[in-house]
C-alpha positions as CSV (number, residue, x, y, z in Angstrom):
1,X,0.0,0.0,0.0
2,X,2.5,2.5,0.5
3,X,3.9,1.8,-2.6
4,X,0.5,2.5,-4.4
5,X,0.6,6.0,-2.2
6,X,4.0,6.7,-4.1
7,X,1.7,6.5,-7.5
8,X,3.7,3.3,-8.5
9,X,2.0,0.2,-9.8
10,X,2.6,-2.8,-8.1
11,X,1.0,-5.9,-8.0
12,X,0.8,-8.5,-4.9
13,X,1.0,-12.6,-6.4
14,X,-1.1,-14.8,-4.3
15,X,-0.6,-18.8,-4.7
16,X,-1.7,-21.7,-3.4
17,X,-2.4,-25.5,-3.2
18,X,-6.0,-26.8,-3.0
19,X,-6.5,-30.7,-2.7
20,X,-9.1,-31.5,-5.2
21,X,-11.7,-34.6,-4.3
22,X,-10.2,-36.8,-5.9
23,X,-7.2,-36.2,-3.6
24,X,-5.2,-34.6,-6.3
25,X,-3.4,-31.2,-5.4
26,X,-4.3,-28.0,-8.1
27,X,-1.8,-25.4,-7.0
28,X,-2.3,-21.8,-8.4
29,X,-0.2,-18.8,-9.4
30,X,3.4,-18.7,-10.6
31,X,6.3,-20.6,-10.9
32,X,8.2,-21.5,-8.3
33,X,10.2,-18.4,-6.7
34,X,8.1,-15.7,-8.1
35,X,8.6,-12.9,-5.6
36,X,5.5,-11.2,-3.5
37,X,5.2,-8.3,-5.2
38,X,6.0,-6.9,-9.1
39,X,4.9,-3.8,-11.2
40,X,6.5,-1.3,-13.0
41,X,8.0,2.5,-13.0
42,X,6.5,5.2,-14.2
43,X,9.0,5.0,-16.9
44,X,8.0,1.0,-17.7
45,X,11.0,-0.6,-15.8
46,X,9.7,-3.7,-14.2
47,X,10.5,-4.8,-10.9
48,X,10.2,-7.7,-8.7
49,X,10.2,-7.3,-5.0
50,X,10.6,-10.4,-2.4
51,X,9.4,-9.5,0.9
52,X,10.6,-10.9,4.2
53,X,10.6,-9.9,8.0
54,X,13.9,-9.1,9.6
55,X,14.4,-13.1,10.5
56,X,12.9,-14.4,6.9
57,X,15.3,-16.3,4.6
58,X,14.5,-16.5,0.9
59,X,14.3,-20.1,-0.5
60,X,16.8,-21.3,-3.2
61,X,13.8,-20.9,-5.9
62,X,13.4,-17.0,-4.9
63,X,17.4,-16.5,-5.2
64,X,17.4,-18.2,-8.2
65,X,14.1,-16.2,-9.7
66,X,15.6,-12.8,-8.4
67,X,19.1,-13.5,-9.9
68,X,17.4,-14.6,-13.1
69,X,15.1,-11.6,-13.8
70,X,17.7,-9.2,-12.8
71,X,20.1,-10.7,-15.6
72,X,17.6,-10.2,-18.1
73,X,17.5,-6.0,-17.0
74,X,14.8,-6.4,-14.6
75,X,14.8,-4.3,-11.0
76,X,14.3,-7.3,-8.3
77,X,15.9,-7.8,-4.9
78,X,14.9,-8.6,-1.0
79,X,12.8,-6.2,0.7
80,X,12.5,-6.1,5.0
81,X,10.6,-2.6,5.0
82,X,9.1,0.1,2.9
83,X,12.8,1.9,2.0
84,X,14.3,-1.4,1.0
85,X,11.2,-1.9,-1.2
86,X,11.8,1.6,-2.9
87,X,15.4,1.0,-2.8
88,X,15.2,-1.6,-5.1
89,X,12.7,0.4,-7.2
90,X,14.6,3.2,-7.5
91,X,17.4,1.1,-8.7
């Protein structure tokens, strides 16, 4: 939210995992790693934000995922707070 309050578009991914009655698991959203949150710059640079608490450790997948959109000129990193979130926007 307090990126929206900065007028920047952002977008927060929600997944899952369902068991289905069959006892099959559906699971929803992205690939594996996808950081929390993504949206662009006013100027159309993309980022990807993964957001953890002071404690939280990313998983291997979210490294992975963060180092592989950032090679291909993407803004991405590890957020703990608001600043870090616009640090990484900001570039």
């Amino acid at each position: 939210m307090a990126l929206a309050k900065e007028g920047i578009m952002c977008f927060r991914v929600n997944v899952g995992k369902v068991k289905l009655r069959d006892g099959r698991w559906f699971e929803t959203g992205v690939p594996k790693g996808f950081c929390d949150l993504f949206g662009f710059r006013k100027d159309g640079q993309i980022f990807f934000i993964e957001v953890k608490n002071k404690n939280g450790k990313p998983r291997y997948e979210q490294v992975k995922f963060i180092n592989l959109v950032k090679s291909k000129g993407a803004l991405a990193g590890i957020a703990r707070s608001v600043e870090d979130a616009m640090k990484i926007i900001n570039g």
